[in-house]
C-alpha positions as CSV (number, residue, x, y, z in Angstrom):
1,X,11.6,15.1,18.8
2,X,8.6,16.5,17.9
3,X,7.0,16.6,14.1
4,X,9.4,19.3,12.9
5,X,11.9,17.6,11.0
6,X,8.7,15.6,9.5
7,X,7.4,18.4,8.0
8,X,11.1,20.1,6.9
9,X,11.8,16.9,4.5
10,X,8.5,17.1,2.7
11,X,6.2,18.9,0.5
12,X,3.1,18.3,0.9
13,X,1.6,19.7,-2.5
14,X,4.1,16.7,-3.7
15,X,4.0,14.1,-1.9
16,X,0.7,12.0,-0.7
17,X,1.5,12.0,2.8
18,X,-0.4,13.2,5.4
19,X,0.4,16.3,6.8
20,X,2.5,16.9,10.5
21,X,-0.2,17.0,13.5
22,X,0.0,16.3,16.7
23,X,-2.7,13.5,17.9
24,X,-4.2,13.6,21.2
25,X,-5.2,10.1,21.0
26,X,-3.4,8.0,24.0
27,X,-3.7,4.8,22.3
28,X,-0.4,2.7,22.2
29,X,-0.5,1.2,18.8
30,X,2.5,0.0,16.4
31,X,2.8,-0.2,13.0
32,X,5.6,-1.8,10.7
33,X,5.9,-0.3,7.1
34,X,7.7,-2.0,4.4
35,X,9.5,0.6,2.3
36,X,11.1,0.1,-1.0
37,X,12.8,3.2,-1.6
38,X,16.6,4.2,-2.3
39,X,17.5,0.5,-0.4
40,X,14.4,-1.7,0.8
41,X,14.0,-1.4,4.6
42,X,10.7,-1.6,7.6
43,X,10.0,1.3,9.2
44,X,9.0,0.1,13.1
45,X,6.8,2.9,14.8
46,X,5.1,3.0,18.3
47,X,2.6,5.4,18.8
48,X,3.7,7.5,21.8
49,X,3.2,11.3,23.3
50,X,1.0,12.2,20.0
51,X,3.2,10.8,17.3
52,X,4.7,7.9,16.2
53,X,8.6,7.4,17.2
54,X,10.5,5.8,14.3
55,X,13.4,3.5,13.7
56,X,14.3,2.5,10.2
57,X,15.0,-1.6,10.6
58,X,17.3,-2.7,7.3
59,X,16.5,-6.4,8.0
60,X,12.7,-5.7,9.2
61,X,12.0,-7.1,12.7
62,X,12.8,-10.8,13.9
63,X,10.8,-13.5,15.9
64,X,14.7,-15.1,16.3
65,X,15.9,-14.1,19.4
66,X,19.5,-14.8,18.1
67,X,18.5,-12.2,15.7
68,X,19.6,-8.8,16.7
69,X,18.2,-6.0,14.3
70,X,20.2,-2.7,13.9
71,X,17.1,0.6,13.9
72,X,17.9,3.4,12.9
73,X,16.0,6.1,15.0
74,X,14.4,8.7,12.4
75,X,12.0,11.7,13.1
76,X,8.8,11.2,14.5
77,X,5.8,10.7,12.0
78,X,2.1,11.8,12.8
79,X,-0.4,9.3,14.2
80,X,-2.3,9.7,10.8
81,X,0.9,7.9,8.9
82,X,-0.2,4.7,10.7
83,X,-2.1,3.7,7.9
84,X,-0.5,4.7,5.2
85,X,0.1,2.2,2.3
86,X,0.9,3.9,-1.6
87,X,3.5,5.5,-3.6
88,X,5.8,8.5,-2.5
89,X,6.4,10.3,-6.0
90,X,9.7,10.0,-7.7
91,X,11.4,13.2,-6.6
92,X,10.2,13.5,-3.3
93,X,11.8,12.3,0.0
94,X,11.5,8.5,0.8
95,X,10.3,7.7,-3.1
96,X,9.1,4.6,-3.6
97,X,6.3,2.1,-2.6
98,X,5.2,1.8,1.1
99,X,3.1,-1.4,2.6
100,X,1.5,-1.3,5.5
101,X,3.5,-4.9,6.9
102,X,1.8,-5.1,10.6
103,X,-0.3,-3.9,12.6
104,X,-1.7,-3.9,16.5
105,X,-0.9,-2.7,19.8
106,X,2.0,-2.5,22.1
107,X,2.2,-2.6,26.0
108,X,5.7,-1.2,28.2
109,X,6.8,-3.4,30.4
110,X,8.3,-1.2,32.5
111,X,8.3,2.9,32.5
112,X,7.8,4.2,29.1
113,X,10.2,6.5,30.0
114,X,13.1,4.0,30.4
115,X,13.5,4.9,26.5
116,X,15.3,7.9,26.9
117,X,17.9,6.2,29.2
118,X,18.5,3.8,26.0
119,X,16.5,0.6,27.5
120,X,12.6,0.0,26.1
121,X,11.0,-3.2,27.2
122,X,7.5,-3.6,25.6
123,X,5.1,-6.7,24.3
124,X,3.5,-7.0,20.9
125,X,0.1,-7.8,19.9
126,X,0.1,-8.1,15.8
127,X,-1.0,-9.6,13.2
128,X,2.9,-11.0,12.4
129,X,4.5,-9.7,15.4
130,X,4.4,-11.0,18.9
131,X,5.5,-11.5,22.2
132,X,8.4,-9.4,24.0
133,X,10.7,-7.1,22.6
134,X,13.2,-4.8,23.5
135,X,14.3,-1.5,22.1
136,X,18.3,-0.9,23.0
137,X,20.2,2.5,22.6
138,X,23.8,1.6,21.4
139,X,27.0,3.3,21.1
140,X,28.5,3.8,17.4
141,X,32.3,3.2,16.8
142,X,31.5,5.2,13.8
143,X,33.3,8.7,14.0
144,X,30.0,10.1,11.5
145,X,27.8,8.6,13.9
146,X,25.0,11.0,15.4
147,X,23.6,8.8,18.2
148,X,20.4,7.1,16.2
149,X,21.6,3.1,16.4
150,X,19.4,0.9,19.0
151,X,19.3,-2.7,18.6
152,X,15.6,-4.6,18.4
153,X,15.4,-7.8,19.6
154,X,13.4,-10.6,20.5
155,X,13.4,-11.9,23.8
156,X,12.5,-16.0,24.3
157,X,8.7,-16.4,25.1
158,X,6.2,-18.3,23.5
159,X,5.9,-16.4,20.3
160,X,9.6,-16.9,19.2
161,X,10.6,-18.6,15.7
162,X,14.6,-19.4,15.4
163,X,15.3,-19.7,12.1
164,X,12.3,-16.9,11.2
165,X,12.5,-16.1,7.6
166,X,10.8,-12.3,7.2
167,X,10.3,-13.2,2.8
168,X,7.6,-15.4,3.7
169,X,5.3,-12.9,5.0
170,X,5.4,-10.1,1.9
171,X,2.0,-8.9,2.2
172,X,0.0,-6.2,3.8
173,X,-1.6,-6.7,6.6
174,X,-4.5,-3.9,5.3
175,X,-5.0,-5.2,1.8
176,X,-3.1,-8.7,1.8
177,X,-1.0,-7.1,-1.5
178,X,2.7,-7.9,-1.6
179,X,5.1,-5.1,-2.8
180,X,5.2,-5.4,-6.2
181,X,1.4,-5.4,-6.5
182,X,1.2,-2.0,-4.2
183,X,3.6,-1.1,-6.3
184,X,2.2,-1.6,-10.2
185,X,-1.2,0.1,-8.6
186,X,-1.3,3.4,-10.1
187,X,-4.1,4.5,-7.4
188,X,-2.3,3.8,-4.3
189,X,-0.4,7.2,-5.2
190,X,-3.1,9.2,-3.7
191,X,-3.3,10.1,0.0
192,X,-7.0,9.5,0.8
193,X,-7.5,9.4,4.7
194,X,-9.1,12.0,6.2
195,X,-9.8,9.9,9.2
196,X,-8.6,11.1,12.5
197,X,-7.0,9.2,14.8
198,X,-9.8,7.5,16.9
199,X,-9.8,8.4,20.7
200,X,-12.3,6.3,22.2
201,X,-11.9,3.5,24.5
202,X,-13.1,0.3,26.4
203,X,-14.9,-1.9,23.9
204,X,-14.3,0.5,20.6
205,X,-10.0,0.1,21.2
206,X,-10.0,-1.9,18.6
207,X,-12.1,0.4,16.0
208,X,-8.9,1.8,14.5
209,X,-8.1,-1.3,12.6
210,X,-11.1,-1.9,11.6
211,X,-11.3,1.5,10.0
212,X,-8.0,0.9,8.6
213,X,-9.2,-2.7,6.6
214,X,-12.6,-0.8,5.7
215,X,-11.3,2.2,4.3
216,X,-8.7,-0.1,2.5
217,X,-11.3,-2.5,1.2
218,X,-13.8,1.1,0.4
219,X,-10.3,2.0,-2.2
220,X,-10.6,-1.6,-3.8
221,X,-14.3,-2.1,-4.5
222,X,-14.5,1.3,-6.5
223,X,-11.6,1.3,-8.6
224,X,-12.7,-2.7,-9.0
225,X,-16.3,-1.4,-9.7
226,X,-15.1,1.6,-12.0
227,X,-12.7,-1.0,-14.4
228,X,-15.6,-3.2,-14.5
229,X,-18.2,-0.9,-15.6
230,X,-15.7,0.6,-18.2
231,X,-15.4,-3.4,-19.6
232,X,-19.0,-3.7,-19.6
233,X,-19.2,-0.4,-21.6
234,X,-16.1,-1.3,-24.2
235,X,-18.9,-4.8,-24.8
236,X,-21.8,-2.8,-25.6
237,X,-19.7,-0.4,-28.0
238,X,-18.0,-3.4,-29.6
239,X,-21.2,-5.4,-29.9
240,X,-22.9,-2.1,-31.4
241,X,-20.6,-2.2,-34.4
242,X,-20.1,-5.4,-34.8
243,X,-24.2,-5.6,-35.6
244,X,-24.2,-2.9,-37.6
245,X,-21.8,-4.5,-40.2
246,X,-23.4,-6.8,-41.8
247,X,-25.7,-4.4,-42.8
248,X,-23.4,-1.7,-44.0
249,X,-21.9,-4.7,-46.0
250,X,-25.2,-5.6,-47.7
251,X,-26.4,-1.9,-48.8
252,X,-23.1,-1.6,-50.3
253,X,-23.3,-5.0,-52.2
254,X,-27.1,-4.2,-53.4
255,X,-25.8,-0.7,-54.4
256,X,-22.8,-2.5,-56.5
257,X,-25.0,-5.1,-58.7
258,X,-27.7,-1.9,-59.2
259,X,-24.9,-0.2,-60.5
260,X,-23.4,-3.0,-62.5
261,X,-26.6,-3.7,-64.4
262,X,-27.8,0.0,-65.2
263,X,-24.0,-0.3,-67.3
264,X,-25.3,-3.3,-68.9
265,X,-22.9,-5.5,-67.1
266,X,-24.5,-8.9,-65.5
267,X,-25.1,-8.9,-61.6
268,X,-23.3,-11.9,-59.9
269,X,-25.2,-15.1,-58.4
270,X,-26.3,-15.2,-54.8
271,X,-23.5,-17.9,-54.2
272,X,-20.9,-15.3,-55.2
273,X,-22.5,-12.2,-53.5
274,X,-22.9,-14.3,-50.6
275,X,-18.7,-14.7,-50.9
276,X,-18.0,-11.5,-50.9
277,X,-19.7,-10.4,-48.2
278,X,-18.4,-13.6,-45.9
279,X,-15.3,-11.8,-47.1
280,X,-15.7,-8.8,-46.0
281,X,-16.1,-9.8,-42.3
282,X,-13.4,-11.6,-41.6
């Protein structure tokens, strides 16, 4: 499919997203996105022939085997989407708040290729997600239909959950925020990856998400470290004024009673001076 229809529903000097490219990385890695836009839905990708193929999944993936999911197959995103987790402006395709759900790698079992005759067999190794899985190509009754509806579903192993309840696990897998907290964080609107898609191998395969949580946890600590040095700031100013009341206060008190008794008129006690200017700080 290519990257082309990718880059035809987005523009770029809008939106935060990264860019189309083509990744020469042969990793096999997935990623599930949780996206509140127009209608809340995950976004399953596996990372495959330098992009990632997409199916949107209404429901989000199942560990239920009884649990078959419609996907929605969607252009292919770049390998540099797999770690994005922000806000798509208001306007712009896709608006809304995306959360990186899951993360990890996937292996076929079987021929990769077995997905263009409608029939992908693979095995997941997440952080939510695992176990077998099966991606299947169905046929629409739908006369608007154009071809995109597959069927994921869980096969029984080890690693299945009847009864799996996807609400319980609303949080990222990057930065352990839930929606609505991704989503009421004004900085997650900026695209700040720069970080290519890693191609090395044997004991480094699992650099990637480790990037991933770093650069994630790198975003936190300075907007964390730049609210807290603006607090520390707002003290001093505050504490600043705050001591230079009481003398303010006092000059203008001496200045009254000077005033007072130059026009023949008596100054007031200490006791009552001292009310006023208890008074006048409150």
């Amino acid at each position: 499919m290519g990257l082309e229809e990718y880059k035809r529903k987005r523009d770029f000097k809008q939106t935060p997203e990264p860019p189309p490219k083509l990744a020469k990385s042969g990793q096999r890695r997935f990623v599930v996105q949780k996206h509140r836009a127009s209608r809340l839905h995950y976004d399953f990708r596996l990372e495959m022939d330098g992009v990632l193929k997409s199916w949107a999944v209404p429901k989000g993936p199942s560990l239920d085997p009884a649990d078959k999911r419609l996907a929605m197959q969607v252009e292919d995103h770049p390998v540099s989407y797999f770690d994005f987790e922000g806000i798509i402006p208001a306007g712009n395709y896709g608006a809304g708040t995306v959360m990186v759900w899951d993360v990890g790698t996937w292996e076929p079992q079987g021929e990769v290729h077995e997905m263009r005759k409608g029939d992908l067999k693979f095995r997941l190794n997440g952080q939510k997600l695992k176990g077998d899985f099966a991606l299947v190509h169905i046929k629409s009754r739908r006369p608007d239909s154009k071809g995109t509806e597959w069927l994921l579903i869980k096969h029984r192993d080890a690693y299945d959950q009847p009864g799996y309840d996807i609400d319980k696990y609303d949080y990222s897998a990057l930065t352990k925020r839930s929606l609505k907290e991704i989503a009421g964080d004004e900085g997650s609107a900026a695209w700040e990856s720069s970080r290519k898609a890693s191609t090395r191998g044997g004991s480094g395969k699992n650099d990637w998400l480790a990037d991933s949580i770093a650069k994630a946890d790198a975003k936190t600590a300075r907007k964390s470290g730049g609210a807290k040095t603006s607090s520390t700031a707002a003290r001093t100013i505050t504490a600043k004024a705050a001591s230079a009341v009481p003398g303010r206060i006092k000059e203008a008190s001496a200045g009254k009673s000077t005033a007072k008794r130059a026009a023949g008129q008596p100054a007031r006690s200490a006791a009552t001076s001292g009310a006023v200017k208890k008074n006048s700080t409150l």
